[in-house]
LUMRO-879052 format. One record per atom (N, C-alpha, C, O, CB): y, x, z; residue in one letter. Coordinates in steps of 0.05 Angstrom, whole numbers, plus 5000, padded with zeros to 4 digits. Atoms other than C-alpha are relative to their C-alpha. Glycine has a CB too. Example, Ala and Ser with C-alpha at 12.3 -4.5 7.8 and 13.67 -1.06 7.14 Angstrom:
BEGIN
497650185000A491052465156A502450185000A502450395013A500149805025A497649844999S497952735143S502249855014S504449955018S500950094971S
//
This chain:
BEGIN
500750264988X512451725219X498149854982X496249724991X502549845005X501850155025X509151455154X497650175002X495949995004X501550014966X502149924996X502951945162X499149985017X496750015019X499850144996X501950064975X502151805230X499349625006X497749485020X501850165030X501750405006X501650995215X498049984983X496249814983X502149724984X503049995022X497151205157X497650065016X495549925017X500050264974X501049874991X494251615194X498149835027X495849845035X501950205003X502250204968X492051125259X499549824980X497149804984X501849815039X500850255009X491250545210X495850234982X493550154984X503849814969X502649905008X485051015177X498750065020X496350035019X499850214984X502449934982X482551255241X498749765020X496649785033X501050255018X501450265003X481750515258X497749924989X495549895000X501249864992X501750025021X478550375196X497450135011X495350025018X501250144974X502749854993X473850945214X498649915022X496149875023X500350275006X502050194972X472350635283X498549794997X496349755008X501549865019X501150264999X471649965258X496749954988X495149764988X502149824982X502750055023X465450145211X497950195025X496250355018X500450214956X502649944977X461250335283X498549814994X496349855003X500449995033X502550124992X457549775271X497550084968X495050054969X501049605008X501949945022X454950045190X499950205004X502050295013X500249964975X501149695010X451950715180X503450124972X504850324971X495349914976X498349975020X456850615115X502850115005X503649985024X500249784988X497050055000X464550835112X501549754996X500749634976X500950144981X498550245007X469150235113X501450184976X501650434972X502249835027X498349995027X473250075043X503349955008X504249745017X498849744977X497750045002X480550265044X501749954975X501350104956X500650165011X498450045037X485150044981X502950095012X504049965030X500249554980X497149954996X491850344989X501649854973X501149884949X500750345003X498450115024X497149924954X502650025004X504249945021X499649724994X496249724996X503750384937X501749774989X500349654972X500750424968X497850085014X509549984915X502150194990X503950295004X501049835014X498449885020X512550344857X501949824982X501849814957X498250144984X497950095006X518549924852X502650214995X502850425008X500349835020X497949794993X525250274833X500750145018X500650385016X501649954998X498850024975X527950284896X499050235021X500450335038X499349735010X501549804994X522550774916X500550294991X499650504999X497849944993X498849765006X526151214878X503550125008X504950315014X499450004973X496849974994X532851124886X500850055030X502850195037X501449734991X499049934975X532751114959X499150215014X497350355005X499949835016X502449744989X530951635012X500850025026X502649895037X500250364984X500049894967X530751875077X501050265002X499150394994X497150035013X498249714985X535452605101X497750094975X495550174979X499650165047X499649955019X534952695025X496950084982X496950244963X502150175004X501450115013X528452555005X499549734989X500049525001X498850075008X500350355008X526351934960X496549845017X494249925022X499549994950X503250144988X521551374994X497450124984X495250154995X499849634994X503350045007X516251514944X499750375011X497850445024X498949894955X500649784985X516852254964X498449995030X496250085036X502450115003X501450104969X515252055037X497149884995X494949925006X502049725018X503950105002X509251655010X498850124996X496950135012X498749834984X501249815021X506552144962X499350195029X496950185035X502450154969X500349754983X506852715024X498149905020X496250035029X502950125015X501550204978X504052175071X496849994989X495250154997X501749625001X502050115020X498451915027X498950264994X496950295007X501249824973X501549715000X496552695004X497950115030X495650185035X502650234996X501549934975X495552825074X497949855014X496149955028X501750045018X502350104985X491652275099X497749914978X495749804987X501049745020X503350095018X486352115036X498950325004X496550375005X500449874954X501549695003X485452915038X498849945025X496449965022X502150335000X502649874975X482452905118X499349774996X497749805015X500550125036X501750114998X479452205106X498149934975X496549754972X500949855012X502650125029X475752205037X497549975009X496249804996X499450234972X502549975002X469452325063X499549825032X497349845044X499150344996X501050114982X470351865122X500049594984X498549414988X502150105031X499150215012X472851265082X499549954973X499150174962X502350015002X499250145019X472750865018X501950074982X501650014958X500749815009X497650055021X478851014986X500449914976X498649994961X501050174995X499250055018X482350684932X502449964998X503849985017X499149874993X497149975002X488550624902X500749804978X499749804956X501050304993X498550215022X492950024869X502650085004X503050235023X499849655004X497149835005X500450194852X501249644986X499549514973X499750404969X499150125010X505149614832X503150054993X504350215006X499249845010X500650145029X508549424780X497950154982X497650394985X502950004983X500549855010X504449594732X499849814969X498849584967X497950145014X499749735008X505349794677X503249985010X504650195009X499350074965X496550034995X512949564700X501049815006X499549665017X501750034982X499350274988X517349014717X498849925018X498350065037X499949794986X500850244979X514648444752X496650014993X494949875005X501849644992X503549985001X507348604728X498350025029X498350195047X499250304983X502149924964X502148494790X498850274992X498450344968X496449735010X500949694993X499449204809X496249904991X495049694994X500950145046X502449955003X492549464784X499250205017X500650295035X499650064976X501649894996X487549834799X499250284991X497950254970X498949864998X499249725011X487750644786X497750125008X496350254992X502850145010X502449874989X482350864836X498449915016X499049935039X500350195011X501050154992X476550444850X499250065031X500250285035X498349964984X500549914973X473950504933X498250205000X496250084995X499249805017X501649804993X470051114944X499950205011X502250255018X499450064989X500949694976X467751764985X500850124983X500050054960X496650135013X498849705011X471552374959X501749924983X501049994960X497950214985X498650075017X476852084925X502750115003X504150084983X499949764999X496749885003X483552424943X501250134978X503750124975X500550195019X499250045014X483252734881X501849814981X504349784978X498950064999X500250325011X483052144842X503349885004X504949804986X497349795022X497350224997X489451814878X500850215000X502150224979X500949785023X497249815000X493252464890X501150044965X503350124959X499250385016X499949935035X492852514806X501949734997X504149784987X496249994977X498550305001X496051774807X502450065018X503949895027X498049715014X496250014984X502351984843X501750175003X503450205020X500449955026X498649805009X504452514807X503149934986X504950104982X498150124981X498250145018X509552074770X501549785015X500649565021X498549884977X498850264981X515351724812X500949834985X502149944966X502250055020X498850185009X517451074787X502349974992X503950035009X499949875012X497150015010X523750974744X501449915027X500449865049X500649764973X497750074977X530550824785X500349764992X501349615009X502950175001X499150305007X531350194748X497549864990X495449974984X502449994976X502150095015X527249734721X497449825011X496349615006X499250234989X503250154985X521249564762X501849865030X503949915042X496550365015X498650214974X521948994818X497050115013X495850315007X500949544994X501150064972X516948854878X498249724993X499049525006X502849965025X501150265004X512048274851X497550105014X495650225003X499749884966X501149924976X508748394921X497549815007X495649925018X502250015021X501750084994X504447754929X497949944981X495849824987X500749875012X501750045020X501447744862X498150254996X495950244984X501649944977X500849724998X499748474870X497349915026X494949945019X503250265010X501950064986X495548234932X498549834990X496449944985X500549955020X500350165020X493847664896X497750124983X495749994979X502449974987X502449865022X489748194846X497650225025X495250275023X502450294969X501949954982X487048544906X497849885015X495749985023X501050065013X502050314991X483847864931X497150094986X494850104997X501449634981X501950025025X479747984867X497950184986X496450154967X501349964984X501849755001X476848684875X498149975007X497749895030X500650205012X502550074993X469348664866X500050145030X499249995048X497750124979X500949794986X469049234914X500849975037X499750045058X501550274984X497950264979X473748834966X498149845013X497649815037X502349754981X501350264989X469248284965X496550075016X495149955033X499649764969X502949904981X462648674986X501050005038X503050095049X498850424986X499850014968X461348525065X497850235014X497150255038X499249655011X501749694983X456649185076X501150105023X500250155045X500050294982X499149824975X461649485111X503549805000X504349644983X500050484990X497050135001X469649255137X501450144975X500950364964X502050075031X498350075018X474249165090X503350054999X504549835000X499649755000X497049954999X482149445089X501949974982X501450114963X500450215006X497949935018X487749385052X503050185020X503450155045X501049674985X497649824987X494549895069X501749874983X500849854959X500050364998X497550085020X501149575037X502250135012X503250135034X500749684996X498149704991X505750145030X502849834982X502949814958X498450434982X496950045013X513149875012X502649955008X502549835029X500149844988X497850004999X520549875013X501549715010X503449665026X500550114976X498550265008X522149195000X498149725010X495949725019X500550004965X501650315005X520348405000X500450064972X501650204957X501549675012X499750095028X518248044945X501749914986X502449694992X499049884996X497950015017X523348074890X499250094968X499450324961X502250195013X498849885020X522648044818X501350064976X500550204957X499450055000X498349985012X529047894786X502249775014X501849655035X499050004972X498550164975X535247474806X500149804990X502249694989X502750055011X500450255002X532146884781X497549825022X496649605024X499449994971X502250114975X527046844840X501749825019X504149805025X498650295020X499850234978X526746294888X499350195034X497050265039X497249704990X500449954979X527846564959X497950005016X497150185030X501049915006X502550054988X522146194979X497350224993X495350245007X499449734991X501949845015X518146684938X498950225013X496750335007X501050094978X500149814984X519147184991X498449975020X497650195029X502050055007X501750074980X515146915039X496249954983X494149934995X501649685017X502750055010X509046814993X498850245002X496650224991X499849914972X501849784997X506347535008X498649965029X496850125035X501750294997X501450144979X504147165076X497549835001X495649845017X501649865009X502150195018X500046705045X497450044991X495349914993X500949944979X501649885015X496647195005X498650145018X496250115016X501150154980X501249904984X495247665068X498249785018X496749905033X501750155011X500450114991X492947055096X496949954989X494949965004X501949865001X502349985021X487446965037X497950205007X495550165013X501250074971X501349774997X485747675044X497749885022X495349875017X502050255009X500849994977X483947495117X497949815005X495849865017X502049975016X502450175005X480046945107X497450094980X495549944981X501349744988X502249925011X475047295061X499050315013X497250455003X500750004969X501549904981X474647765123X501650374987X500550594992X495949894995X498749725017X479648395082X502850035024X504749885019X501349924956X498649974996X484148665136X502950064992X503250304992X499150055005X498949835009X490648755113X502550165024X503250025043X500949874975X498549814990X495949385147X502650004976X502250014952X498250295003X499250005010X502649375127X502350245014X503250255037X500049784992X497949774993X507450075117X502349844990X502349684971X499550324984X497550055013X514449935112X502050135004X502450225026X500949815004X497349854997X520950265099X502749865005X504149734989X500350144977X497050195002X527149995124X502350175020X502350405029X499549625017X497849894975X532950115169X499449795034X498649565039X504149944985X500750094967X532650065250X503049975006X504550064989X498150265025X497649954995X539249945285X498950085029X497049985040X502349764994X500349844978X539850405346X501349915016X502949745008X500550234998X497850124980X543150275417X502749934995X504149724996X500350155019X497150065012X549150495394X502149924979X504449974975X500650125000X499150175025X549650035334X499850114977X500449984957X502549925001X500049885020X548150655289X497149824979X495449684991X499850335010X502550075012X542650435231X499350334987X500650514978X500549724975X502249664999X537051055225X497649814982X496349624990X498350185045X501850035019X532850985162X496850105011X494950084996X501150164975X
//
Protein backbone atom coordinates (compact mmCIF):
# COMPACT_ATOMS: atom_id res chain seq x y z
CA UNK A 1 0.00 0.00 0.00
CA UNK A 2 2.92 2.40 0.83
CA UNK A 3 4.46 2.00 -2.78
CA UNK A 4 1.39 2.42 -4.39
CA UNK A 5 0.73 6.02 -2.47
CA UNK A 6 4.39 6.70 -3.33
CA UNK A 7 3.97 5.54 -6.21
CA UNK A 8 0.63 7.80 -7.48
CA UNK A 9 1.94 10.71 -5.38
CA UNK A 10 5.23 10.63 -8.06
CA UNK A 11 3.27 9.91 -10.98
CA UNK A 12 1.38 13.13 -10.13
CA UNK A 13 4.41 14.93 -9.60
CA UNK A 14 5.36 13.73 -13.05
CA UNK A 15 2.08 15.02 -14.53
CA UNK A 16 2.15 18.18 -12.78
CA UNK A 17 5.55 19.36 -14.50
CA UNK A 18 3.44 19.30 -18.18
CA UNK A 19 3.59 22.66 -18.11
CA UNK A 20 8.07 22.73 -17.85
CA UNK A 21 10.14 20.83 -20.20
CA UNK A 22 12.02 20.27 -16.56
CA UNK A 23 11.25 17.30 -14.01
CA UNK A 24 9.37 18.57 -10.96
CA UNK A 25 11.47 18.52 -7.40
CA UNK A 26 10.54 15.76 -5.04
CA UNK A 27 12.16 15.80 -1.31
CA UNK A 28 11.17 12.70 0.43
CA UNK A 29 11.11 13.21 4.22
CA UNK A 30 11.53 9.59 6.15
CA UNK A 31 10.85 9.83 9.73
CA UNK A 32 13.47 7.85 11.47
CA UNK A 33 11.96 7.98 14.82
CA UNK A 34 12.28 4.85 17.09
CA UNK A 35 9.10 3.72 16.63
CA UNK A 36 9.95 2.99 13.01
CA UNK A 37 11.75 0.41 14.32
CA UNK A 38 10.15 -1.04 16.92
CA UNK A 39 6.92 -1.45 15.21
CA UNK A 40 5.82 -3.41 12.14
CA UNK A 41 3.43 -4.73 10.03
CA UNK A 42 2.79 -9.19 9.68
CA UNK A 43 6.37 -8.96 11.09
CA UNK A 44 8.12 -6.53 9.36
CA UNK A 45 9.39 -3.10 10.96
CA UNK A 46 7.76 0.32 9.50
CA UNK A 47 11.04 1.45 8.32
CA UNK A 48 11.33 -1.87 6.48
CA UNK A 49 8.05 -1.05 4.59
CA UNK A 50 9.56 2.39 3.80
CA UNK A 51 12.97 1.37 2.81
CA UNK A 52 11.18 -1.48 0.24
CA UNK A 53 8.64 1.29 -0.75
CA UNK A 54 11.11 4.14 -1.32
CA UNK A 55 13.75 1.56 -3.24
CA UNK A 56 11.08 0.85 -5.55
CA UNK A 57 9.68 4.06 -6.40
CA UNK A 58 13.08 6.51 -6.61
CA UNK A 59 14.50 3.39 -8.77
CA UNK A 60 11.49 3.81 -11.74
CA UNK A 61 11.33 7.60 -11.12
CA UNK A 62 14.96 9.01 -10.93
CA UNK A 63 15.08 10.07 -14.22
CA UNK A 64 11.58 11.41 -14.25
CA UNK A 65 11.90 13.44 -11.04
CA UNK A 66 14.00 15.53 -8.72
CA UNK A 67 14.66 13.42 -5.95
CA UNK A 68 15.88 14.17 -2.63
CA UNK A 69 16.04 12.93 0.60
CA UNK A 70 15.72 14.43 4.38
CA UNK A 71 15.50 11.79 7.24
CA UNK A 72 14.58 13.04 10.78
CA UNK A 73 15.95 13.20 13.73
CA UNK A 74 19.06 13.94 12.91
CA UNK A 75 21.64 13.15 14.12
CA UNK A 76 18.96 11.92 16.99
CA UNK A 77 16.52 12.93 19.50
CA UNK A 78 14.50 15.82 18.86
CA UNK A 79 17.03 17.25 16.27
CA UNK A 80 15.03 18.79 13.05
CA UNK A 81 15.85 16.42 10.03
CA UNK A 82 18.57 17.35 7.41
CA UNK A 83 19.35 17.07 4.29
CA UNK A 84 21.31 13.74 2.93
CA UNK A 85 20.38 13.99 -0.83
CA UNK A 86 20.03 17.21 -2.48
CA UNK A 87 16.94 17.18 -5.49
CA UNK A 88 18.15 15.63 -8.59
CA UNK A 89 17.84 13.30 -11.88
CA UNK A 90 19.41 9.92 -11.12
CA UNK A 91 19.47 9.86 -7.64
CA UNK A 92 18.15 6.57 -6.24
CA UNK A 93 21.47 5.67 -5.57
CA UNK A 94 22.22 8.41 -3.45
CA UNK A 95 18.98 7.84 -1.12
CA UNK A 96 18.93 4.05 -1.31
CA UNK A 97 22.75 4.46 0.35
CA UNK A 98 20.91 6.67 3.17
CA UNK A 99 18.63 3.87 4.30
CA UNK A 100 20.77 1.31 4.80
CA UNK A 101 20.76 1.98 8.58
CA UNK A 102 17.37 1.62 10.59
CA UNK A 103 16.95 3.91 13.42
CA UNK A 104 17.63 2.87 17.08
CA UNK A 105 14.44 1.41 19.05
CA UNK A 106 14.85 4.03 21.58
CA UNK A 107 15.93 7.22 21.65
CA UNK A 108 14.85 9.31 18.71
CA UNK A 109 11.29 11.15 18.95
CA UNK A 110 9.30 12.73 15.94
CA UNK A 111 10.32 16.65 15.93
CA UNK A 112 8.00 16.63 12.75
CA UNK A 113 7.28 20.40 12.33
CA UNK A 114 10.68 21.65 12.74
CA UNK A 115 11.88 19.03 10.32
CA UNK A 116 9.45 20.80 7.77
CA UNK A 117 10.33 23.84 9.16
CA UNK A 118 14.11 23.02 7.63
CA UNK A 119 12.54 21.96 4.41
CA UNK A 120 10.85 25.51 4.08
CA UNK A 121 14.53 26.49 3.71
CA UNK A 122 15.85 24.30 0.92
CA UNK A 123 17.50 26.47 -1.74
CA UNK A 124 16.42 23.91 -4.18
CA UNK A 125 12.65 24.00 -2.72
CA UNK A 126 12.52 27.53 -3.25
CA UNK A 127 13.39 27.56 -7.10
CA UNK A 128 9.86 28.06 -9.12
CA UNK A 129 11.31 26.53 -12.62
CA UNK A 130 9.47 23.71 -12.19
CA UNK A 131 6.54 22.35 -9.20
CA UNK A 132 7.68 21.77 -6.11
CA UNK A 133 6.88 18.47 -3.69
CA UNK A 134 7.45 17.40 -0.53
CA UNK A 135 6.47 13.37 0.58
CA UNK A 136 6.22 13.08 4.56
CA UNK A 137 6.67 9.52 5.27
CA UNK A 138 5.78 8.75 9.11
CA UNK A 139 4.51 6.72 11.94
CA UNK A 140 3.62 9.22 14.32
CA UNK A 141 2.60 12.96 15.40
CA UNK A 142 4.71 15.36 16.62
CA UNK A 143 6.32 14.18 19.81
CA UNK A 144 9.55 14.91 21.27
CA UNK A 145 9.65 13.99 24.82
CA UNK A 146 6.99 13.98 27.68
CA UNK A 147 7.60 17.41 28.32
CA UNK A 148 5.82 18.59 25.09
CA UNK A 149 2.82 20.67 25.06
CA UNK A 150 -0.04 18.88 23.23
CA UNK A 151 -0.57 21.83 21.37
CA UNK A 152 2.72 21.09 19.70
CA UNK A 153 1.11 18.45 17.78
CA UNK A 154 -0.81 20.37 15.67
CA UNK A 155 2.10 22.70 14.64
CA UNK A 156 3.12 20.35 11.69
CA UNK A 157 -0.16 22.07 10.05
CA UNK A 158 1.10 25.31 10.18
CA UNK A 159 4.30 24.39 8.76
CA UNK A 160 2.58 22.48 5.73
CA UNK A 161 0.68 25.47 5.52
CA UNK A 162 4.03 27.68 4.99
CA UNK A 163 5.21 25.15 2.59
CA UNK A 164 2.00 25.93 0.61
CA UNK A 165 2.16 29.34 0.55
CA UNK A 166 5.64 29.50 -1.07
CA UNK A 167 3.81 27.30 -3.70
CA UNK A 168 5.81 23.56 -2.20
CA UNK A 169 3.17 20.88 -2.30
CA UNK A 170 3.20 18.89 0.54
CA UNK A 171 1.95 14.62 0.43
CA UNK A 172 1.67 12.97 3.49
CA UNK A 173 2.49 8.85 4.05
CA UNK A 174 1.26 7.53 7.17
CA UNK A 175 1.32 4.52 9.25
CA UNK A 176 -1.29 3.80 11.63
CA UNK A 177 -4.03 1.45 12.54
CA UNK A 178 -7.64 1.28 10.68
CA UNK A 179 -10.46 -0.21 12.68
CA UNK A 180 -12.44 -2.65 10.49
CA UNK A 181 -16.33 -3.39 10.38
CA UNK A 182 -15.97 -5.84 12.75
CA UNK A 183 -14.22 -3.70 15.32
CA UNK A 184 -10.92 -5.59 14.45
CA UNK A 185 -7.84 -2.87 14.19
CA UNK A 186 -5.53 -3.88 10.80
CA UNK A 187 -2.21 -2.09 10.80
Amino acid sequence: ALTAALASTSLYASNAQAQSCDPARLMIILDQSSSMSRNSIMGDTLWTHAVNALTTVVGSFEDKLQLGLMKFPEPDECNPGAVFVTPAINTATAITDELVTAPPTGGNYTPMYQTLNVAEGVPELNQNDVPNHVVLITDGWQWCSSEDDPADRFKPIDEVEDLAAKGITTYVVGFGEKEQPDGTMVE
